[in-house]
N, CA, C and O of each residue as an XYZ file, in Angstrom:
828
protein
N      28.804    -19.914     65.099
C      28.864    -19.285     63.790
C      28.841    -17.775     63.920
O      28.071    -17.246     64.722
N      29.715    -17.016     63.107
C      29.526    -15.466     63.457
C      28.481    -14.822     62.374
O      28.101    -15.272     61.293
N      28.194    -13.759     62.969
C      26.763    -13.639     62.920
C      26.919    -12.460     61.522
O      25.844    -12.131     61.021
N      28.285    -11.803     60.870
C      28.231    -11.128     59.738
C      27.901    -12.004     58.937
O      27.185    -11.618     58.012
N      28.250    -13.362     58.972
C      28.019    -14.497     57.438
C      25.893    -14.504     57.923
O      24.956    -14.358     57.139
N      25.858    -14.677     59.089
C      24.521    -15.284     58.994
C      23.844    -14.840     59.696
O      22.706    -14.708     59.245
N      24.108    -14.251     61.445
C      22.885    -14.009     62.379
C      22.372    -13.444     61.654
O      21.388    -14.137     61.396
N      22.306    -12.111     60.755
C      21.221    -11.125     60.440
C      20.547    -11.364     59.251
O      20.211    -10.397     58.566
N      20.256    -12.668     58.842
C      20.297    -13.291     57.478
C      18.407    -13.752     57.696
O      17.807    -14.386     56.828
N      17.818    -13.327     58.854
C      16.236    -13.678     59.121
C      15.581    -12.242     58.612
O      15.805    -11.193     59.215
N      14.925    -12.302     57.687
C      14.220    -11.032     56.583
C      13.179    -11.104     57.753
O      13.097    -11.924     58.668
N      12.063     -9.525     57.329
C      10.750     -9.465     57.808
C      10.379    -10.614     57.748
O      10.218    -11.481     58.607
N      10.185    -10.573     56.186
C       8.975    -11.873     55.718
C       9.209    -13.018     56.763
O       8.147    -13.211     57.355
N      10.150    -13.805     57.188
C       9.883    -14.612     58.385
C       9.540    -14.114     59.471
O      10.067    -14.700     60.417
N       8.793    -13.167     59.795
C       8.724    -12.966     61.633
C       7.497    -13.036     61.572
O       6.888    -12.152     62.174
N       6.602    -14.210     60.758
C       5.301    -14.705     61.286
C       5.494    -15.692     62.443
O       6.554    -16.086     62.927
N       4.089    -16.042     62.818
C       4.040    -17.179     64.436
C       3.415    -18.561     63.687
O       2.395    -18.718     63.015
N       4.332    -19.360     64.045
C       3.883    -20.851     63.931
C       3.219    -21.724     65.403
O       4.213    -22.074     66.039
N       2.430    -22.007     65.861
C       2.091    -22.522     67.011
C       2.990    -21.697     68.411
O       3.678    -22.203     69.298
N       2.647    -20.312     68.151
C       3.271    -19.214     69.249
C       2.400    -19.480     70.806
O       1.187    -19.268     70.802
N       2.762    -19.729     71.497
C       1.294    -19.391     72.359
C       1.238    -18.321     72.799
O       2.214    -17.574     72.730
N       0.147    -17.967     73.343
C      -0.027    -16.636     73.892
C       0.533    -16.012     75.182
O       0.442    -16.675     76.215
N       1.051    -14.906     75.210
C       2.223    -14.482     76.320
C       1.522    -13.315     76.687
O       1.058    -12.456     75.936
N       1.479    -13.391     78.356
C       0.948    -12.045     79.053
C       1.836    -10.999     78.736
O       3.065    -11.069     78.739
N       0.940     -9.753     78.386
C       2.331     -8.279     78.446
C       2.624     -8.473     79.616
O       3.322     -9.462     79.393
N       2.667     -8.377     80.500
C       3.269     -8.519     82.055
C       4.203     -9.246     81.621
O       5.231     -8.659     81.282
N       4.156    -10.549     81.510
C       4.921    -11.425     81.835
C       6.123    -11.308     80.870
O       7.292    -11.417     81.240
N       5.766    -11.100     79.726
C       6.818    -10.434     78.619
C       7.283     -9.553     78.891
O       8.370     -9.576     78.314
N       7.186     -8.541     79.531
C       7.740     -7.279     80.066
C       8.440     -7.602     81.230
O       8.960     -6.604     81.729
N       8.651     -8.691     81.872
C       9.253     -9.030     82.892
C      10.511     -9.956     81.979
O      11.720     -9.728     82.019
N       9.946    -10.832     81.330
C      11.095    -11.522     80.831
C      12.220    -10.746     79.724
O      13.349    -11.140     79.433
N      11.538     -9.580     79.251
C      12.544     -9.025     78.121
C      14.165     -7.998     79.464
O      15.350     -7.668     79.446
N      12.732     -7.975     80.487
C      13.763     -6.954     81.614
C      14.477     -7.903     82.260
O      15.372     -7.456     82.978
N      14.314     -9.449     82.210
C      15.401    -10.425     82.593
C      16.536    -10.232     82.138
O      17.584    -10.027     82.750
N      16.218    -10.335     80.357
C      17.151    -10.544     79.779
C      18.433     -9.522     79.721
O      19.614     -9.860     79.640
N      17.832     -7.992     79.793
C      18.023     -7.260     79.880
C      19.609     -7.389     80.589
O      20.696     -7.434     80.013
N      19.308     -7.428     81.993
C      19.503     -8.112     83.547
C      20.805     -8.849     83.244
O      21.906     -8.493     83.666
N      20.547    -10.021     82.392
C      22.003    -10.770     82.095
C      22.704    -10.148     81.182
O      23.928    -10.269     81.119
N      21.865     -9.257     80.197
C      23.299     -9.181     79.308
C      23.977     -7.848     79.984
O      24.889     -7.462     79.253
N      23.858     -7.208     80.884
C      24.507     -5.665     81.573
C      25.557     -6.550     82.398
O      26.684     -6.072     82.532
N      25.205     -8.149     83.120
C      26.053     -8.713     83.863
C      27.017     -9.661     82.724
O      28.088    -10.149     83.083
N      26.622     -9.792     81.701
C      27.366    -10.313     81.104
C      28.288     -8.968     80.422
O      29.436     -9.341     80.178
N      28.151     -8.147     80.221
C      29.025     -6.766     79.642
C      30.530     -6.648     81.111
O      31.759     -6.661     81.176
N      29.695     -6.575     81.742
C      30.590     -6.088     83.190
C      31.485     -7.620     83.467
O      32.656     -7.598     83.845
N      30.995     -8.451     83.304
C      31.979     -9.608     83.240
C      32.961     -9.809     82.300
O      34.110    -10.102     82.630
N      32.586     -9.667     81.072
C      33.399     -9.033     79.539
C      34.722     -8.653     80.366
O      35.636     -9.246     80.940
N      34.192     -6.940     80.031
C      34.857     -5.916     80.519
C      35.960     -6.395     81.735
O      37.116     -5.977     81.790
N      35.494     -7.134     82.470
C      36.545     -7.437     83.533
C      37.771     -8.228     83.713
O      38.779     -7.955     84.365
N      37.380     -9.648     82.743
C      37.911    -10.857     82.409
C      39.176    -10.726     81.058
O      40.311    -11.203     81.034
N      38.501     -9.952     80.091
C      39.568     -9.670     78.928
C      40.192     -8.492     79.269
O      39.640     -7.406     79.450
N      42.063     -8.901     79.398
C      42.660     -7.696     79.229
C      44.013     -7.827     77.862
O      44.977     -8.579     77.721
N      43.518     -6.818     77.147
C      44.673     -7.325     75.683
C      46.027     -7.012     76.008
O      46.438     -5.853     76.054
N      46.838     -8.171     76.269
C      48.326     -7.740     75.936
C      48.535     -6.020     75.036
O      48.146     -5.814     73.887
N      49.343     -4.822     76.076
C      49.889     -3.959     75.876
C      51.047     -4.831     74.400
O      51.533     -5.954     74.528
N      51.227     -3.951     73.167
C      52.143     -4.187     72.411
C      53.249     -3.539     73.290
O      53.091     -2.510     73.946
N      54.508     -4.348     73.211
C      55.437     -4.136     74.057
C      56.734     -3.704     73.388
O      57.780     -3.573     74.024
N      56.602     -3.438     71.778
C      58.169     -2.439     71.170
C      57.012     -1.664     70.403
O      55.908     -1.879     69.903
N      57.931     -0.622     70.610
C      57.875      0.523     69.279
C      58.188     -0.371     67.928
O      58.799     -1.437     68.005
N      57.686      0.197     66.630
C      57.759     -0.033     65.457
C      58.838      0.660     65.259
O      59.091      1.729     65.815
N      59.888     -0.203     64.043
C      60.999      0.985     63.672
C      61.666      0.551     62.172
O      62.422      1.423     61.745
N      61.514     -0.719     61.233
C      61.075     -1.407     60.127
C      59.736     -1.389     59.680
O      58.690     -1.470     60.323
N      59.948     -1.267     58.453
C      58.116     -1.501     57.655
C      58.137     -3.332     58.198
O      57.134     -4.010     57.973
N      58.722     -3.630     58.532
C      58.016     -5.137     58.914
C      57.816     -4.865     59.962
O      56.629     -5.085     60.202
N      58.392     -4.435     60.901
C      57.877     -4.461     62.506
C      56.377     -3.480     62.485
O      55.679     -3.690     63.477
N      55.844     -2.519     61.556
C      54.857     -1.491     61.274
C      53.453     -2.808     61.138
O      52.419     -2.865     61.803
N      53.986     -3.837     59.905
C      53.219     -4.720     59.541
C      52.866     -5.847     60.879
O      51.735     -6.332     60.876
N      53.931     -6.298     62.127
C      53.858     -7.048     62.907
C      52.919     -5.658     63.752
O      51.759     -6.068     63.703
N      52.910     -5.099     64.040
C      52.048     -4.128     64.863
C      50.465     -4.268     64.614
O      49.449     -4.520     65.261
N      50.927     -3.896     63.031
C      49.058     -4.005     62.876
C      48.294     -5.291     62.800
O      47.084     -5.329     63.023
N      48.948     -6.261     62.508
C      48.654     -7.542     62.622
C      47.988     -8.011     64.357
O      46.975     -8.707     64.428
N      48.644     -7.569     65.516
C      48.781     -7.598     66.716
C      47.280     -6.741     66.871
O      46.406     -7.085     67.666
N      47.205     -5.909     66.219
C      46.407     -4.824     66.768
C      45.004     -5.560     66.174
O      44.121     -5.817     66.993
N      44.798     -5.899     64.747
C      43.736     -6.020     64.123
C      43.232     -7.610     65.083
O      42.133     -7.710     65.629
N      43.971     -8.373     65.098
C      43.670     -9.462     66.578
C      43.043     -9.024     67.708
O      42.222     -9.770     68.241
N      43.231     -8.175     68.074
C      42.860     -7.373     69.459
C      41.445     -6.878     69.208
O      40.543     -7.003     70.037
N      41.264     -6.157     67.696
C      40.050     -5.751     67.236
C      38.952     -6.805     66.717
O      37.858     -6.375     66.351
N      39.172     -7.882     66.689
C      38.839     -9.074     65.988
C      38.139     -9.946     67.466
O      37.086    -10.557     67.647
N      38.911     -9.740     68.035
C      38.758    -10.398     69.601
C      37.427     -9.778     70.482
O      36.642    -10.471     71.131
N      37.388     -8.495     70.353
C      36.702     -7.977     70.902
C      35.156     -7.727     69.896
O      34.183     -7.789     70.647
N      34.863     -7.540     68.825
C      34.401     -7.967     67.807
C      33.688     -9.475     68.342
O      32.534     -9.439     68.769
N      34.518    -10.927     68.287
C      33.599    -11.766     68.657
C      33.182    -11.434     70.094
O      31.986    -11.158     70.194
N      33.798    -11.401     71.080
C      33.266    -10.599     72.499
C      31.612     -9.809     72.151
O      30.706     -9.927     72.976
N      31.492     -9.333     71.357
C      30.737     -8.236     71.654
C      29.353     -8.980     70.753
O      28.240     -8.507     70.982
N      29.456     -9.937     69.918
C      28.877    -11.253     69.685
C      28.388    -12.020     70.491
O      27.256    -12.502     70.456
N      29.322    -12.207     71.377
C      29.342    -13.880     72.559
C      27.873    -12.252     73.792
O      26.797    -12.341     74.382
N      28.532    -11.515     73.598
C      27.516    -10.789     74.472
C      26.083    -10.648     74.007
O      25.147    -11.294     74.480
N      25.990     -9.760     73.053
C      24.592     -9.428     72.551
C      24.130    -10.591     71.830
O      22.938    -10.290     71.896
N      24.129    -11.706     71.179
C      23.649    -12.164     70.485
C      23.490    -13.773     71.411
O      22.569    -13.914     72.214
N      24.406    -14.774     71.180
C      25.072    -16.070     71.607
C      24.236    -16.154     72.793
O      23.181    -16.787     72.804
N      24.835    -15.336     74.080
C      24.239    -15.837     75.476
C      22.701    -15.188     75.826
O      21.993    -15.677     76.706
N      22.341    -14.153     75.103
C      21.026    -14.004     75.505
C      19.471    -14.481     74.740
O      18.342    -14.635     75.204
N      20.251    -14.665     72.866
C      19.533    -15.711     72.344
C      19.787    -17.248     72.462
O      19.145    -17.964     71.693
N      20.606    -17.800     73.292
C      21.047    -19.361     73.782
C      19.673    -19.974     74.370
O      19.173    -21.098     74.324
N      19.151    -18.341     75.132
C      17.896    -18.911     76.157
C      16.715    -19.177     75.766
O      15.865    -19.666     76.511
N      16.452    -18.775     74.084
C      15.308    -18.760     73.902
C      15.411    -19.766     72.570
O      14.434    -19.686     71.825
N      16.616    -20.843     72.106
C      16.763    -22.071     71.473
C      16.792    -23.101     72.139
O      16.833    -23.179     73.366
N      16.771    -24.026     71.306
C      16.818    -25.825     71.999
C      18.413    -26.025     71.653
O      19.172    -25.542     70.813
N      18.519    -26.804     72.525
C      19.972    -27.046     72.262
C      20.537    -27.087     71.294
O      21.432    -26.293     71.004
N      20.014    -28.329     70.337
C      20.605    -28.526     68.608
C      20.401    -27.183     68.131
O      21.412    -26.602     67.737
N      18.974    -26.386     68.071
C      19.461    -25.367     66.927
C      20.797    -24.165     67.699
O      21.601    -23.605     66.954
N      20.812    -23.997     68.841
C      22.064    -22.783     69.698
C      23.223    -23.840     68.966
O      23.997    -23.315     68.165
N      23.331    -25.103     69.192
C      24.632    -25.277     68.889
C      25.161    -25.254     67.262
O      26.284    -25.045     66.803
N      23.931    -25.545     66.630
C      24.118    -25.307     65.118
C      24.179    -24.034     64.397
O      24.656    -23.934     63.266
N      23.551    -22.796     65.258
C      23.495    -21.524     64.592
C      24.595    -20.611     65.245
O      25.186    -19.780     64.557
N      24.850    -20.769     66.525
C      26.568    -20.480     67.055
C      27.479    -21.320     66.831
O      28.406    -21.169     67.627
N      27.709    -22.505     65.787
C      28.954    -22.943     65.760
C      30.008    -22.472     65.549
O      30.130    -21.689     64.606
N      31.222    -22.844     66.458
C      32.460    -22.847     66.522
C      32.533    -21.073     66.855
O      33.599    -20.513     66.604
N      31.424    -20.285     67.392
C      31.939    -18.409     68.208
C      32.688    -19.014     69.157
O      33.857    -18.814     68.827
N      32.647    -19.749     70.321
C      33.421    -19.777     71.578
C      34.356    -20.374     71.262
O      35.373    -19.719     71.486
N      34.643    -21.809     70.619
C      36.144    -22.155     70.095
C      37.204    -20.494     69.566
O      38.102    -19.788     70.024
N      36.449    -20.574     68.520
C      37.048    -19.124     67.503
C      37.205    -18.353     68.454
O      38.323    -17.877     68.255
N      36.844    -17.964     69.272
C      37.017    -16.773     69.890
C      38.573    -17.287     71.240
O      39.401    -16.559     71.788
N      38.381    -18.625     71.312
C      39.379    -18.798     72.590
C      40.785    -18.901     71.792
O      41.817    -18.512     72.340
N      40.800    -19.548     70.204
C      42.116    -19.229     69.202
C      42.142    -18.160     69.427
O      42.709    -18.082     70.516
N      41.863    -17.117     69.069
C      42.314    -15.644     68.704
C      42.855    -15.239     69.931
O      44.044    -14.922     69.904
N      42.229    -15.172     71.060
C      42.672    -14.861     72.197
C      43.980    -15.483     72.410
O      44.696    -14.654     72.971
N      44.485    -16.370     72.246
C      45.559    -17.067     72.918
C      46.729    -17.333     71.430
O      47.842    -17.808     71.654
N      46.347    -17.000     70.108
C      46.678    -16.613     69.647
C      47.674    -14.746     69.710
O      48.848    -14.438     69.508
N      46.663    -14.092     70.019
C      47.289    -12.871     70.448
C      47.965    -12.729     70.967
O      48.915    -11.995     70.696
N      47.789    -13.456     72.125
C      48.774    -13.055     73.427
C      49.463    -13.973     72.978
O      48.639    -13.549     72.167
N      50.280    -15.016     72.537
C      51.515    -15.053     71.512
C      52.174    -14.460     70.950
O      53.377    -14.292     71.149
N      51.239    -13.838     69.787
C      52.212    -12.689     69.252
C      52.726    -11.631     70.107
O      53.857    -11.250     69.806
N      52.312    -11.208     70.849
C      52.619    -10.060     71.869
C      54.123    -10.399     72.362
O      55.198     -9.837     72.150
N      53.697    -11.749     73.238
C      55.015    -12.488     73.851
C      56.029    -12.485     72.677
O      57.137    -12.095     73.046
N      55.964    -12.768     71.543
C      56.972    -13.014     70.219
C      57.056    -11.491     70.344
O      57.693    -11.763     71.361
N      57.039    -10.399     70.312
C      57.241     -9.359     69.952
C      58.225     -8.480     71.106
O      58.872     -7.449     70.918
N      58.094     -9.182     72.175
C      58.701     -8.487     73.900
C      59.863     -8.675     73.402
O      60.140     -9.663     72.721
N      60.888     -7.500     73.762
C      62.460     -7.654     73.512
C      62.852     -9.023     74.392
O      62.316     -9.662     75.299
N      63.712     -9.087     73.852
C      64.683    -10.960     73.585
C      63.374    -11.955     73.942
O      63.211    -12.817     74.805
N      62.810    -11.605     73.233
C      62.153    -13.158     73.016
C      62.569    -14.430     72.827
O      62.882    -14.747     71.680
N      62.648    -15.286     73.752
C      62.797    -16.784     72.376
C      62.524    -16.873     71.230
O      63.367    -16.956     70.338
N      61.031    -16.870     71.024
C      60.094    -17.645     70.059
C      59.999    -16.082     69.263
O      59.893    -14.913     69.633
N      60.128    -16.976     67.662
C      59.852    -15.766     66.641
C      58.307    -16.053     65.685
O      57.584    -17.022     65.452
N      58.327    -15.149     65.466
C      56.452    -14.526     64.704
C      56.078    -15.666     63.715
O      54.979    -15.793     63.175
N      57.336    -16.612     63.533
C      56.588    -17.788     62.515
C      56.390    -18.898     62.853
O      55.891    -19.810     62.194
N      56.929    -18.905     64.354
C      56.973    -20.145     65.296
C      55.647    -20.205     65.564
O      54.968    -21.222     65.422
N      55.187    -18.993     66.007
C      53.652    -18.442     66.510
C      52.679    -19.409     65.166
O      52.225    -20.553     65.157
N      52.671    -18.529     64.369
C      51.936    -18.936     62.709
C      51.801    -20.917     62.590
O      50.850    -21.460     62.029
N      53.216    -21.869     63.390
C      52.908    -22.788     63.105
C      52.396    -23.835     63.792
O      52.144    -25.011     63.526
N      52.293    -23.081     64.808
C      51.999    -23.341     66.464
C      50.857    -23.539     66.659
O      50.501    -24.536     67.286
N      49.699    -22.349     66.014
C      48.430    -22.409     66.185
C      47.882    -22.985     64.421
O      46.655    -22.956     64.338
N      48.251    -23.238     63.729
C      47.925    -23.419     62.073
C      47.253    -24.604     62.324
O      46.381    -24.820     61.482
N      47.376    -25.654     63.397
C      46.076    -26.981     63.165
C      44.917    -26.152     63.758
O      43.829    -26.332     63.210
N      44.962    -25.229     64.835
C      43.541    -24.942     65.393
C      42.784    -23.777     64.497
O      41.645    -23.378     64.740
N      43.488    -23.381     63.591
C      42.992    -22.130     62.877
C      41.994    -23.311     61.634
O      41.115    -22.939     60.856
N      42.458    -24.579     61.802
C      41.574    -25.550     60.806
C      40.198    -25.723     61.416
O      39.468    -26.575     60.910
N      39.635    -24.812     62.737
C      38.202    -24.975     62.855
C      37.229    -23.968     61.751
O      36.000    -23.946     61.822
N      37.919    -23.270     60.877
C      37.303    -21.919     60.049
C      37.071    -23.063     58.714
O      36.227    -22.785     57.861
N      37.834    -24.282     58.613
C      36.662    -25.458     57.526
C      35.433    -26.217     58.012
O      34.567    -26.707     57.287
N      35.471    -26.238     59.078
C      34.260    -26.877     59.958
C      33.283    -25.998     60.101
O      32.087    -26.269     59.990
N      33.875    -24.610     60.421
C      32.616    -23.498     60.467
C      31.888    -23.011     59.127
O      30.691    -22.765     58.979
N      33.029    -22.930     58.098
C      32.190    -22.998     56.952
C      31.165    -23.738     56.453
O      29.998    -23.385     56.285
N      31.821    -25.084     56.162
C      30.939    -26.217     55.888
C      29.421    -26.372     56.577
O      28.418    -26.908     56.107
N      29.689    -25.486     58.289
C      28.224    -25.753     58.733
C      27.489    -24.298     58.331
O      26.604    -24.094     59.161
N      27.554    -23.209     57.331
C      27.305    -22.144     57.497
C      25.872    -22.100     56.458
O      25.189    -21.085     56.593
N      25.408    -23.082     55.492
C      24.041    -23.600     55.021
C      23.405    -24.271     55.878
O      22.207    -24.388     55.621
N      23.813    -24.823     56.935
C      22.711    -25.632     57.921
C      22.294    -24.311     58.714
O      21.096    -24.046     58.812
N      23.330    -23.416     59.324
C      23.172    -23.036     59.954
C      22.084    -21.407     59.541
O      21.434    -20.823     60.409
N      22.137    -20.997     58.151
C      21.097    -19.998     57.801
C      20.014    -20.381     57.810
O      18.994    -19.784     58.156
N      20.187    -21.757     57.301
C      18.727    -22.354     57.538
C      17.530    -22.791     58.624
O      16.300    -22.838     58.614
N      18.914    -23.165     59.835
C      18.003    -23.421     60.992
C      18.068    -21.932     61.594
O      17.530    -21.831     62.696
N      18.631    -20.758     61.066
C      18.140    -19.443     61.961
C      16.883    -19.354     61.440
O      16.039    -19.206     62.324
N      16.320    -19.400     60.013
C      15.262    -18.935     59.802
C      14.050    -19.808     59.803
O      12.882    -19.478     59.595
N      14.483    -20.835     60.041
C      13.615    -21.563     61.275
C      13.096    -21.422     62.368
O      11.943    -21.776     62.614
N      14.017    -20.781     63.336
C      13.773    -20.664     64.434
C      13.002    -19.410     64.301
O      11.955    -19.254     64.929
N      13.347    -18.763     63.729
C      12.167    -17.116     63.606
C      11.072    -17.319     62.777
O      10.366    -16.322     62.628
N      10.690    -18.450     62.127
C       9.565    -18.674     61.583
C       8.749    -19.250     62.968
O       7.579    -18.912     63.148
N       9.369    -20.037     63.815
C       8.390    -20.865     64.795
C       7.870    -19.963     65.725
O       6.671    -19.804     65.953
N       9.088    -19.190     66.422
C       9.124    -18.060     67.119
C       9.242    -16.559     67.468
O      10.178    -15.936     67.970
N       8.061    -16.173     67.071
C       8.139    -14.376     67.295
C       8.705    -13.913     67.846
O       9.383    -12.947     67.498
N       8.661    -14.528     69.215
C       9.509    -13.312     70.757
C      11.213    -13.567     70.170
O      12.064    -12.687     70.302
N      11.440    -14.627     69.657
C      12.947    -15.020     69.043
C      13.284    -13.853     67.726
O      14.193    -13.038     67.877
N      12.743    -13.873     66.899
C      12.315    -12.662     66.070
C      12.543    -11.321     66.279
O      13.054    -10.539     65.479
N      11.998    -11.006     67.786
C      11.882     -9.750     67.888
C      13.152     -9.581     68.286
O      13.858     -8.611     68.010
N      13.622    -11.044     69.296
C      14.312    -10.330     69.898
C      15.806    -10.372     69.186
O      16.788     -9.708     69.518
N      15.712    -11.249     68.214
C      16.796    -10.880     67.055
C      17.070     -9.652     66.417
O      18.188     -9.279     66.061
N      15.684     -8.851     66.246
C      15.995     -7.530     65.475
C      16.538     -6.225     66.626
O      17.301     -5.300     66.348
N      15.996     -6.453     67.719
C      16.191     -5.387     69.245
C      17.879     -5.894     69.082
O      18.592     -4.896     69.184
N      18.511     -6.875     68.909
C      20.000     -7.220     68.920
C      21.039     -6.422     67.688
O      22.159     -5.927     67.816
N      20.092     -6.551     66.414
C      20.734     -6.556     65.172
C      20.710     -4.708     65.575
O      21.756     -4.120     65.850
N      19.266     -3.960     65.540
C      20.037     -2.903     65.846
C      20.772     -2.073     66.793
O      21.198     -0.953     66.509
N      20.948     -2.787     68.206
C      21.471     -2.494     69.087
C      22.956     -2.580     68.632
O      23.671     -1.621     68.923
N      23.471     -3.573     67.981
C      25.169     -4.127     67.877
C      25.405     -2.723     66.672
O      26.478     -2.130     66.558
N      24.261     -2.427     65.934
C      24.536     -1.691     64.569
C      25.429     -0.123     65.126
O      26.251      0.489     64.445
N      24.993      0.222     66.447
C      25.582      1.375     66.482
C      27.268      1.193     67.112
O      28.025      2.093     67.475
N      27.480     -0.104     67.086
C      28.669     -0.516     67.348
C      29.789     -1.098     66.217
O      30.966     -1.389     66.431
N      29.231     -1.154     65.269
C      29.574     -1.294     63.749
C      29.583     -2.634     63.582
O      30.435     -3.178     62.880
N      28.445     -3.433     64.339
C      28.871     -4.857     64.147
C      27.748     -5.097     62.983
O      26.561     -4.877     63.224
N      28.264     -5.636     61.502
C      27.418     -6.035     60.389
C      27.786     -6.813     60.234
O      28.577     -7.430     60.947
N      27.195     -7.192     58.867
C      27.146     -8.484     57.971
C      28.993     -8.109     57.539
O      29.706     -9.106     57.422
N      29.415     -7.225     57.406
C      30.879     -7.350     56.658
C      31.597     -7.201     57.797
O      32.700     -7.748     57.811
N      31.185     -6.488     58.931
C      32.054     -6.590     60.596
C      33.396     -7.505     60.319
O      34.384     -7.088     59.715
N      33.252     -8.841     60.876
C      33.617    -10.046     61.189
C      34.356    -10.343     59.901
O      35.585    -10.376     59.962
N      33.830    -10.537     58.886
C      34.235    -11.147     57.677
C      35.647    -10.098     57.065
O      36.689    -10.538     56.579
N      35.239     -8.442     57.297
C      36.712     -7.642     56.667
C      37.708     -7.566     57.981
O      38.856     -7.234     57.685
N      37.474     -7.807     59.336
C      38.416     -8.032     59.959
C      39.418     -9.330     59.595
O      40.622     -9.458     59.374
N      38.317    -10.173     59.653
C      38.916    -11.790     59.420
C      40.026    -11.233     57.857
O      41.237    -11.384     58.014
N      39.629    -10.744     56.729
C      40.634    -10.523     55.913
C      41.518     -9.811     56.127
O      42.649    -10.024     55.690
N      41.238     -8.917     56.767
C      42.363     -7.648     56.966
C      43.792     -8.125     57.915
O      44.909     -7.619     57.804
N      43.361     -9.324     58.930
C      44.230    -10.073     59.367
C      45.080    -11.018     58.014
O      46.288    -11.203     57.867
N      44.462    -11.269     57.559
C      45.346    -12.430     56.217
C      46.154    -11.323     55.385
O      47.196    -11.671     54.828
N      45.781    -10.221     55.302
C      45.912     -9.288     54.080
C      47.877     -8.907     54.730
O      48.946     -9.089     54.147
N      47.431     -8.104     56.724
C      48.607     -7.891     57.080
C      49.608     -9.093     57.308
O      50.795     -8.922     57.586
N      49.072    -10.187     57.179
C      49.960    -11.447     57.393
C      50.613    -11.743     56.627
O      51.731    -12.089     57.008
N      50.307    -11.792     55.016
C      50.921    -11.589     54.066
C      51.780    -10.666     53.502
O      52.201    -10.861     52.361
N      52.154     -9.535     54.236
C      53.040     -8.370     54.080
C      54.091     -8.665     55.032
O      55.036     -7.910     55.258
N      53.906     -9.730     55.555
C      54.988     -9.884     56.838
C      56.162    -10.383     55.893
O      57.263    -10.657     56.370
């Protein structure tokens, strides 16, 4: 689940302790510098693994202007969940039980592997003499873009079991808010995710 509809949706008022047990500062100070630890190796793995298809024509029609930004806002959208799957997904994964990680991240890693392979489609549709044209693309991927009804539908279970999990667990709590404002100086909010996701439909429709 992406985290503008919901990660940041746990208020103060929940970051009391329900049956917390008690944690050495040592030992907490060792585990926050774990975490630390994976997510710098998870950045540098990022960084290494995703490379966005170069757009490969110049614009020279207001439709080819509109196929550009479409291409581009994908690319921004992509990296956007990336920067999700980093700070948030894999370093709070460690401190849920399975059911609630899979219920409060539903469908980020699907969503995120459409867009990707989505993109690099359009790119390929866009390389001089292409085969395949920009609506072939659109009908190609249109059953897998049907995981955004599944993600909705789970997006009340899923506010609910976040603020669950930060009612049971403090160190989960904290370490939700050390996330929320860390991503903030990266412009990742509650509207992040959600005005990209439109701004893609908005240029799709000008096509």
């Amino acid at each position: 689940m992406l985290p503008d509809m919901h990660v940041f949706a746990c208020s103060d008022d929940h970051y009391s302790v329900i049956d917390q047990p008690t944690i050495d500062e040592s030992e907490e100070k060792d585990y926050y510098h774990l975490l630390n630890l994976q997510a710098d190796e998870s950045v540098y793995h990022d960084l290494c693994t995703f490379k966005a298809p170069i757009f490969p024509v110049q614009p020279v029609e207001k439709r080819d202007y509109s196929i550009r930004e479409l291409v581009e806002t994908e690319k921004n959208f992509i990296e956007a969940l990336n920067l999700v799957k980093r700070y948030f997904v894999r370093p709070l994964s460690t401190m849920l039980s399975e059911d609630d990680k899979k219920t409060i991240f539903f469908g980020i890693k699907e969503i995120a592997e459409i867009h990707i392979g989505f993109h690099s489609d359009l790119c390929q549709a866009c390389s001089l003499g292409a085969a395949i044209r920009i609506s072939d693309i659109f009908l190609q991927w249109k059953e897998k873009f049907l995981i955004y009804g599944e993600y909705c539908s789970n997006l009340p279970k899923a506010h609910s079991r976040l603020d669950e999990a930060c009612l049971r667990n403090e160190m989960f709590s904290n370490e939700l808010t050390v996330r929320v404002i860390e991503t903030e100086a990266k412009n990742i909010g509650r509207d992040g995710f959600a005005g990209a996701l439109i701004e893609t439909v908005n240029v799709t429709m000008r096509l």
